[in-house]
N, C-alpha and C positions, 0 to 999 in steps of 0.2 A: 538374526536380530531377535534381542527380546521382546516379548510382548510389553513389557514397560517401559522401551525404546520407543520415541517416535521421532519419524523423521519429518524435518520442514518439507513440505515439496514445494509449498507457494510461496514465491519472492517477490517482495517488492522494489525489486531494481529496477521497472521500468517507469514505476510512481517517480523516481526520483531523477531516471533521464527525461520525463516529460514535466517536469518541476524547473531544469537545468533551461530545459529547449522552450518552456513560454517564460521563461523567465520570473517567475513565481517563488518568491520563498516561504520558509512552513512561517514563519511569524505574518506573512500576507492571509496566510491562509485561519490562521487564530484568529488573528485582530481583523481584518480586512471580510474574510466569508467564515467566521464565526464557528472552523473546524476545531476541534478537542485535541489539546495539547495533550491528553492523554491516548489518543488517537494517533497520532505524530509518535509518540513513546512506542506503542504497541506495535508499529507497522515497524517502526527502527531495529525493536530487537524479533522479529519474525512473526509476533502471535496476531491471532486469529482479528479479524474486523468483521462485523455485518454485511451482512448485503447491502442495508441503506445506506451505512458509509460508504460501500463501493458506487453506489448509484450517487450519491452527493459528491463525491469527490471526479466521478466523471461527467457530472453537469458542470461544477464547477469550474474544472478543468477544462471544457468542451473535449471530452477525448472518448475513446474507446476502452472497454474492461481491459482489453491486454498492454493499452498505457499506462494502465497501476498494478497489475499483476501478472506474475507469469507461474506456470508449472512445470517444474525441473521434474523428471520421471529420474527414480532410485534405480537404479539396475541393478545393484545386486542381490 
């Protein structure tokens, strides 16, 4: 791997089965608990969020960090 390669390791598939499973959609989450549609953007194509968005988005949610992110480990 190059050093100007980097890999995602953190995914946000499990923000969106626990978006599916309360029944919550991103437009609830805009309009309704006043999340950044450019927050919604950024998590859809992989890049980086804050810690306070992760801590808001698990209040808001009632859930746990590993209901909005997971880490896929690279093996090779």
């Amino acid at each position: 791997m190059l050093c100007a390669e980097v890999k995602k390791l953190i995914r946000y598939t499990p923000f969106y089965r626990t978006l599916c499973k309360k029944d919550i959609t991103e437009y609830q989450l805009i309009f309704k608990h006043g999340i950044s549609a450019n927050i919604l953007h950024r998590m859809k194509h992989g890049q980086n969020i804050t810690m306070k968005t992760l801590d808001t988005l698990c209040f808001v949610l009632d859930c746990n960090v590993s209901d909005i992110i997971e880490y896929v480990k690279d093996d090779e």
